[in-house]
C-alpha angles and dihedrals in degrees: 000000000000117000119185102233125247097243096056100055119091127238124265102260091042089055084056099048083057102044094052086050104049085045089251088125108037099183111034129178112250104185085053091044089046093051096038090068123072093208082189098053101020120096110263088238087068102042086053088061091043086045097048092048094060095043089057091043110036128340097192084078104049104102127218093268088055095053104046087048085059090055095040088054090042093050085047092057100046089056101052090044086063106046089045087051087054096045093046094050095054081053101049085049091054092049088245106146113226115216105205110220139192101327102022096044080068096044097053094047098045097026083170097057121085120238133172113242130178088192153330105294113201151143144217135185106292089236092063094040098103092039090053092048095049089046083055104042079048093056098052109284124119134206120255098164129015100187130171097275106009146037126224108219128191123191105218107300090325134084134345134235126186110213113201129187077188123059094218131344118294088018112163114232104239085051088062088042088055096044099054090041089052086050123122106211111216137166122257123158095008085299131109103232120174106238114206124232117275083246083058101044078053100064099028082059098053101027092056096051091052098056092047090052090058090041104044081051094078097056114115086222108053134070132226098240091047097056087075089045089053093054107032089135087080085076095052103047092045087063093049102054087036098051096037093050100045085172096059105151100237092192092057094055098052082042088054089048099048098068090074097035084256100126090091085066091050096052097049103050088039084063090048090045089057087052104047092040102025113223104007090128116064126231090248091058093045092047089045092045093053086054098050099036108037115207089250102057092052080053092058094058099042091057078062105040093043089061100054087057098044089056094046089048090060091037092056090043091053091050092052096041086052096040083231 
């Protein structure tokens, strides 16, 4: 048996917000989702959702502090658009390719939607990684972060981008290789950008939230139940793609996954996917994903997973209790 862990599920009133978006819940309540929702403590990710709700629904009851979170977020993303537009075209001029991820990927897409980004999130081939930053950083951009597989970039005062040589953390190499060789280059914004599959957006969106959540677990400042409540947009732009591409090759995503030991990951928010947003994912690719992923292979990597978070749970409770 397979069970979902603790620390992945959202929070009640999370679990409302997306299901009046996705259309799981036609006729929801505003006045219990408003006031299900502290716009001072909750996340802002979360305030945007409770804030576009209200804006679809019925605008006389967004308050001042909602509507200034939806311009906040539509400035943002002006600004990141732009910065993203700048950046792509140096590269483009330099013959660099730009892979779109998460965010942009949606952007780009549905250039109409509107969708909460805290930056430009992008790759390029890992042997012109140091060349594209220093063209960057040459053109105006400085450094704010210089990880291990990506670099956080900021034009002047205005938008981010977040240049990676990785597609998501722990990617294996030939994963990256494949993605970018499966990629359909279009034009947005006057640029030529490489677009993945949707069985790659699939697992780069996954994949990716995932990793954040493991990783973000660690923080001293953050708690267990909040990280959810930070990435919420996994969920829907898991729907979209899924939704929009009901032929998505299944096999090929836990395939893709795999080559990093990822499926397991797969296979488990695919499961909370199917529960937050009920039959999203069709009998076939539940059928395919169990064949491919055993039970007792996801249950491995729990034991595992479930370790890290109980001792960053405590680490963060010590932190806190101690005002470190």
């Amino acid at each position: 048996m397979l069970f979902i862990p603790k620390f992945l599920k959202p929070k009640k009133n999370l679990l409302n917000l997306l299901r009046v978006i996705t259309g799981v819940n036609k006729n929801p309540n505003l006045d219990a989702l408003i006031k299900s929702v502290d716009v001072y403590t909750e996340p802002l990710q979360k305030v945007w959702l409770l804030a576009s709700i209200i804006s679809n629904i019925d605008k006389s009851k967004l308050s001042k502090q909602l509507s200034g979170v939806l311009s906040h977020e539509k400035f943002g993303n002006a600004m990141t658009m732009a910065a993203f537009q700048k950046i792509c075209k140096l590269y483009n001029d330099n013959n660099i390719p730009v892979l779109a991820q998460k965010g942009l990927v949606q952007k780009l897409l549905y250039p109409q939607s509107t969708r909460p980004m805290n930056d430009a999130d992008f790759a390029v081939p890992k042997d012109v990684y140091r060349h594209a930053i220093d063209l960057a950083v040459e053109n105006g951009f400085h450094i704010n972060h210089d990880m291990l597989f990506s670099a956080d970039l900021q034009l002047r005062d205005q938008g981010c981008v977040d240049v990676h040589y990785a597609l998501f953390k722990g990617a294996a190499p030939k994963m990256d290789t494949d993605i970018f060789n499966r990629a359909k280059k279009i034009n947005a914004l006057g640029c030529d950008v490489l677009i993945p599959s949707p069985e790659d957006i699939i697992v780069i969106i996954m994949c990716e939230f995932y990793g954040n959540f493991l990783f973000e677990a660690g923080s001293t400042d953050t708690d267990i139940t909040q990280i959810f409540d930070k990435h919420p947009q996994w969920v829907l732009d898991s729907y979209k793609i899924i939704s929009d591409n009901p032929e998505l090759n299944w096999g090929k995503i836990m395939q893709t996954a795999k080559m990093s030991g990822y499926d397991y990951q797969i296979k488990l928010l695919t499961r909370l996917l199917n529960k937050i947003i009920p039959n999203i994912i069709p009998e076939h690719a539940r059928k395919v994903i169990d064949f491919m992923c055993p039970d007792k292979i996801v249950n491995h990597y729990l034991k595992r997973d479930k370790k890290i978070v109980y001792l960053h749970a405590k680490n963060h409770e010590f932190y806190m209790k101690e005002n470190i």
